[in-house]
Structure formats: C-alpha cells, structure tokens
C-alpha positions as CSV (number, residue, x, y, z in Angstrom):
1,X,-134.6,68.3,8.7
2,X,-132.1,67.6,5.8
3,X,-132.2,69.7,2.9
4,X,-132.2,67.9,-0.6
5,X,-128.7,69.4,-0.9
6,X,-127.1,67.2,1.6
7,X,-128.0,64.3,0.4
8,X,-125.3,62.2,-1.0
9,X,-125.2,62.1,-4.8
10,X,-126.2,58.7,-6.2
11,X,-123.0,57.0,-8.0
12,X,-124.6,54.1,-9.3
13,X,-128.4,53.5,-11.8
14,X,-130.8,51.4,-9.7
15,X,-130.8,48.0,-11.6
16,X,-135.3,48.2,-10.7
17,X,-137.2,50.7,-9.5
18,X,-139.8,50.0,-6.7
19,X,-142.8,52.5,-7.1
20,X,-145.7,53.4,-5.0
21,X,-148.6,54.2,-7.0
22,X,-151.6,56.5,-5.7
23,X,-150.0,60.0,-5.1
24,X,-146.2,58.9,-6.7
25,X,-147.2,57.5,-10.7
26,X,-151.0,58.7,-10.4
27,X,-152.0,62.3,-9.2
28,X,-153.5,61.5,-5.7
29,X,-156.9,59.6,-6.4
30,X,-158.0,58.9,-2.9
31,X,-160.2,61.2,-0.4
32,X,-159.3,59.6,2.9
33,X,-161.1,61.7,5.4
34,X,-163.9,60.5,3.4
35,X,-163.4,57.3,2.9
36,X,-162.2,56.9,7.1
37,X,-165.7,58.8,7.7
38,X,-167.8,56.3,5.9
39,X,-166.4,53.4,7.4
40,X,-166.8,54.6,10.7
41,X,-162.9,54.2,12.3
42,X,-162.1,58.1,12.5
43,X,-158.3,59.2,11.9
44,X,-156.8,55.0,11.9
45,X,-155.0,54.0,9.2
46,X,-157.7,52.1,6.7
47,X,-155.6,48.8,6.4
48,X,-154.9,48.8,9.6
49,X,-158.1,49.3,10.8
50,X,-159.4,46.6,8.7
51,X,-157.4,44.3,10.0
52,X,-159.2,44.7,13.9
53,X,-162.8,44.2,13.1
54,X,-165.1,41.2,13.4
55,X,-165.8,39.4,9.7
56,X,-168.8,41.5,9.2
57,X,-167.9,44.7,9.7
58,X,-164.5,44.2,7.5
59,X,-166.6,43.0,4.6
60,X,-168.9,46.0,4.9
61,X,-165.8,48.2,5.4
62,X,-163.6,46.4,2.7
63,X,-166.7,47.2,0.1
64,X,-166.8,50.8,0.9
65,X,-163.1,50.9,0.2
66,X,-163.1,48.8,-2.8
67,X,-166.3,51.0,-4.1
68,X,-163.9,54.1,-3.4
69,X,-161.0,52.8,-4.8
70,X,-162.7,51.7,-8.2
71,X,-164.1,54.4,-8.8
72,X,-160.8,56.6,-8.4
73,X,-159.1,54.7,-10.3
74,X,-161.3,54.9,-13.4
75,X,-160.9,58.6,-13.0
76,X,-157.5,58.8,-12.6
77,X,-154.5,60.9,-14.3
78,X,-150.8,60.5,-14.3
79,X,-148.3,62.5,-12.8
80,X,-146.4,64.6,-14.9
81,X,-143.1,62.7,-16.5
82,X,-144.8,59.7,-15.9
83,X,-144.8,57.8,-19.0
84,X,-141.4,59.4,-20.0
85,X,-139.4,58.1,-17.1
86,X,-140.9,54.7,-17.4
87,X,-140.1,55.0,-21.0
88,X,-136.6,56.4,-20.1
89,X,-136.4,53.1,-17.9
90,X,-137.3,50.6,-20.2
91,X,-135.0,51.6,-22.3
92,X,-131.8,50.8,-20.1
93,X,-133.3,47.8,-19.4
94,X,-134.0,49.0,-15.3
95,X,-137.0,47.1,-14.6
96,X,-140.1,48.8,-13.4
97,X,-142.0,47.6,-10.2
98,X,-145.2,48.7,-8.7
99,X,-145.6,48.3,-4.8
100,X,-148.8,49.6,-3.2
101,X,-151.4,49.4,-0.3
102,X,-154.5,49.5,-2.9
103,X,-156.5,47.1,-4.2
104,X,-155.5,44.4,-7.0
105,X,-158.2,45.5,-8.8
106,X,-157.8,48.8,-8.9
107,X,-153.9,48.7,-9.8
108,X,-155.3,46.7,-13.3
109,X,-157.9,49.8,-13.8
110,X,-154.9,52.3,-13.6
111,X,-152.5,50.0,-15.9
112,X,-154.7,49.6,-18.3
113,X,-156.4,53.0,-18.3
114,X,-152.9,54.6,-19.1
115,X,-151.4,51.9,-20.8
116,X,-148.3,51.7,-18.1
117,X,-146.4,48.7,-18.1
118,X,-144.9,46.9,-15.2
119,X,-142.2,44.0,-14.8
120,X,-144.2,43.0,-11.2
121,X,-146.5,44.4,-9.7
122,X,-147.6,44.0,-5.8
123,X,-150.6,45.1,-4.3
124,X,-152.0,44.7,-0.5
125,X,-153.4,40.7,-2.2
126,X,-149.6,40.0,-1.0
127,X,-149.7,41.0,2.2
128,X,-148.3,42.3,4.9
129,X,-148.0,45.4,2.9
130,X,-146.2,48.9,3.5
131,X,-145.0,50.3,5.6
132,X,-143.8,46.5,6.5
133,X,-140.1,45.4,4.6
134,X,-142.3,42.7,3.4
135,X,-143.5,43.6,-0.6
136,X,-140.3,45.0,-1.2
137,X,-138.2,42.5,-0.4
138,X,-140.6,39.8,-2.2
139,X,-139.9,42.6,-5.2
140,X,-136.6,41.7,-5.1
141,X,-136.9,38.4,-4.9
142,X,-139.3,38.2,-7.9
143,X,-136.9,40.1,-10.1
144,X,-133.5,38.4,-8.7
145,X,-132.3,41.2,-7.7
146,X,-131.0,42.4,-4.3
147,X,-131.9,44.9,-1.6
148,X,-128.9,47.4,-2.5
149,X,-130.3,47.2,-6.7
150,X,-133.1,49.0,-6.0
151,X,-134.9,52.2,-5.4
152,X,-138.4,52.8,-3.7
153,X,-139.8,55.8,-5.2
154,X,-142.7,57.3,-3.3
155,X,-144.8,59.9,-1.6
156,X,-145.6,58.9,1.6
157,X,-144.3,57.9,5.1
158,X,-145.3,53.8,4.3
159,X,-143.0,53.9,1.5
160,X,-139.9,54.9,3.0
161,X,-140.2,53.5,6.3
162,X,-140.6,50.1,4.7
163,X,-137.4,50.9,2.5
164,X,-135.3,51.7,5.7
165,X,-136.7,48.3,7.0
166,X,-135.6,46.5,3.7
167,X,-132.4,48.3,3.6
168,X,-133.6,49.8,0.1
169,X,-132.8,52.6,-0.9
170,X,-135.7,55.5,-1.0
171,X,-136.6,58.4,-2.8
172,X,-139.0,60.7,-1.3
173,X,-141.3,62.4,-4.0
174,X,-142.1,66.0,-2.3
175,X,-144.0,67.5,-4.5
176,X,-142.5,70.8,-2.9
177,X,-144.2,69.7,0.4
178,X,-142.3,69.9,3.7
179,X,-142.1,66.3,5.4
180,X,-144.0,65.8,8.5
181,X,-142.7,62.1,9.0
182,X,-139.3,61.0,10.8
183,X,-138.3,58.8,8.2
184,X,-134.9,60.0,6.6
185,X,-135.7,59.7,3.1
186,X,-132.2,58.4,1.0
187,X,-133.1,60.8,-1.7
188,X,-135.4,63.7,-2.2
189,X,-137.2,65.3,-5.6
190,X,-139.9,67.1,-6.1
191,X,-141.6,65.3,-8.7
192,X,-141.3,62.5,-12.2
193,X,-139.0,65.1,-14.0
194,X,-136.6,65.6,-11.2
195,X,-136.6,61.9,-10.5
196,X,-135.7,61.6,-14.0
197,X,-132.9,64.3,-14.4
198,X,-131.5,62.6,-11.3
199,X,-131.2,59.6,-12.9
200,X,-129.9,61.1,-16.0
201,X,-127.5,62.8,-14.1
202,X,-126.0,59.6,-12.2
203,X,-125.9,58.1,-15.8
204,X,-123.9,60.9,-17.0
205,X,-121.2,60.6,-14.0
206,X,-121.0,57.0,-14.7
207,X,-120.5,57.4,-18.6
208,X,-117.2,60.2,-17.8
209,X,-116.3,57.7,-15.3
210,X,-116.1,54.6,-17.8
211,X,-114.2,56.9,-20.3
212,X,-111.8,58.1,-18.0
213,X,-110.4,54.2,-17.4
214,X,-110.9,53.4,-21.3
215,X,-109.5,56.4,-22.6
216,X,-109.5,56.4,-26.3
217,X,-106.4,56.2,-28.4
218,X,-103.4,58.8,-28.6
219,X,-103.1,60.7,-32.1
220,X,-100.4,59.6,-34.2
C-alpha cells in the first residue's frame, strides 16, 4: 500500500470540491449492520440491494432506510474542521459540492441542522449514484467546471472508485484507518484539518511561485 508520503504534492487549488457526506463532513451517522439486518438482505450493499427486489419489498425496505436515515440525521454532529474548511473555501471562491448515496431528505436535515452551505448538492434522487462516474461528473457539469478542476473528498471505497471512473481527482479521508479497498486514492489525510493545511499548503507554493515570475522592483 502507498504511504501518504509518496503521494505526489498537489501544485494546483481545486477550482470545487466534491464531498461525500455521512462519515467525511458528518461524524458517521449510520449503523449499517443494523439497518442491512432489518431489511432482511444480510452483508449486500443497501442501494444495491434495493435496486433487486419486487415493488413491495423495496417500499417496505426503502421506509426502513428512510426511517434510519432521518433519524440520524437529526442527531447528527460535524467532523472536526468542518465549518472552517468550508469557510476557508468560500472564501477563495472554490465552490463547495456535496455528493452522496443518502436520502434527499436527509441531506436538507444535516444542512440545515448545522447551517452548512453548498453551491450543489447531489443525493441518490440523481441517480445512478457512487461508486458510478455518474454524480460527479453531472457535478461538473452543474458548476461548469471540468473533471481535472475538482477534488472528491471522502471516506469510503464508493467515493474514490467513482473519482478514478471520472478521472477526478480523490482524497481519501483516513481517519488514521488503514484501507482495506484497492482503490488508489490520489491523496490521503487523516481528517478536515489536514485536508485543510493541505490545501493551505498548495496555496502557499503557488503564492512563492507567482512572486518568483513577478518579482518586485530593484532598490534604487
């Protein structure tokens, strides 16, 4: 596995930044093996899952989901750094997306329980979602932007297999985890703060960069 190390240091800000929600922005809401257990489809993916049944069971399954999610999402808390890197963002004008397999309804509960605000936000109502290329490149086209401007940001194995797919580049939020997915992740951090300070950093090369062309006058 790479080490964080070798990866290659960003030159350039992301002109948006594409990011998952449950587990990335928010501190993980959801109790899967619960969730799977009450709807009866044992280790499967839930969307996935969904997806095969007859009409009846995916309504009874889809309300035991939604019923989950709500209620997660009403009890949610940010990640640390969360609010201060989307501050930090807004205020060099890098817009701020939001690309997740939950519900529309529950990304409005989270927005507007912690006031977070997004330039577009994308849940699994646009489907196919992640880890399909799809919502992220409907991102870019949303916010005129193309594949190479961005950065998904996220915690998971969906995020950054559908970034490789859109030819985005990804960030891999640890959480001092070891990854148990294939995926080569573009960049990896351990959490808001260092997502932040990498950022800062890549602004801080480019700023000695742009002096270094456009040196100031000589003294007289």
């Amino acid at each position: 596995m790479t080490s964080a190390s070798e990866f290659p240091h960003p030159r350039a800000l992301p002109k948006a930044v594409l990011f998952d929600m449950d587990g990335t922005l928010t501190a993980p809401m959801l109790d899967f093996p619960i969730i799977k257990a009450e709807m009866g489809i044992g280790d499967r993916p839930i969307l996935e899952a969904l997806a095969e049944m007859n009409a009846e069971r995916r309504s009874q399954a889809e309300a035991i989901l939604l019923r989950h999610e709500e209620h997660a999402a009403q009890q949610s808390a940010l990640n640390l750094g969360c609010h201060e890197l989307l501050n930090w963002l807004s205020e060099r004008n890098i817009r701020r997306a939001l690309i997740t397999r939950n519900s529309p309804s529950s990304v409005r509960t989270v927005l507007a329980r912690h006031g977070l605000a997004m330039d577009l936000t994308i849940s699994r109502g646009d489907p196919p979602f992640k880890p399909d290329p799809h919502p992220l490149r409907l991102a870019c086209r949303k916010l005129m932007l193309t594949e190479n401007d961005v950065w998904m940001v996220g915690d998971g194995s969906h995020d950054i297999e559908a970034g490789l797919a859109a030819g985005v580049k990804t960030v891999w939020l640890s959480h001092g985890n070891p990854r148990h997915f294939k995926a080569e992740p573009w960049q990896v951090v351990r959490d808001l703060p260092e997502l932040q300070g990498l950022l800062v950093a890549v602004e801080e090369v480019n700023r000695r960069d742009a002096s270094s062309l456009h040196p100031g006058p000589k003294p007289a």
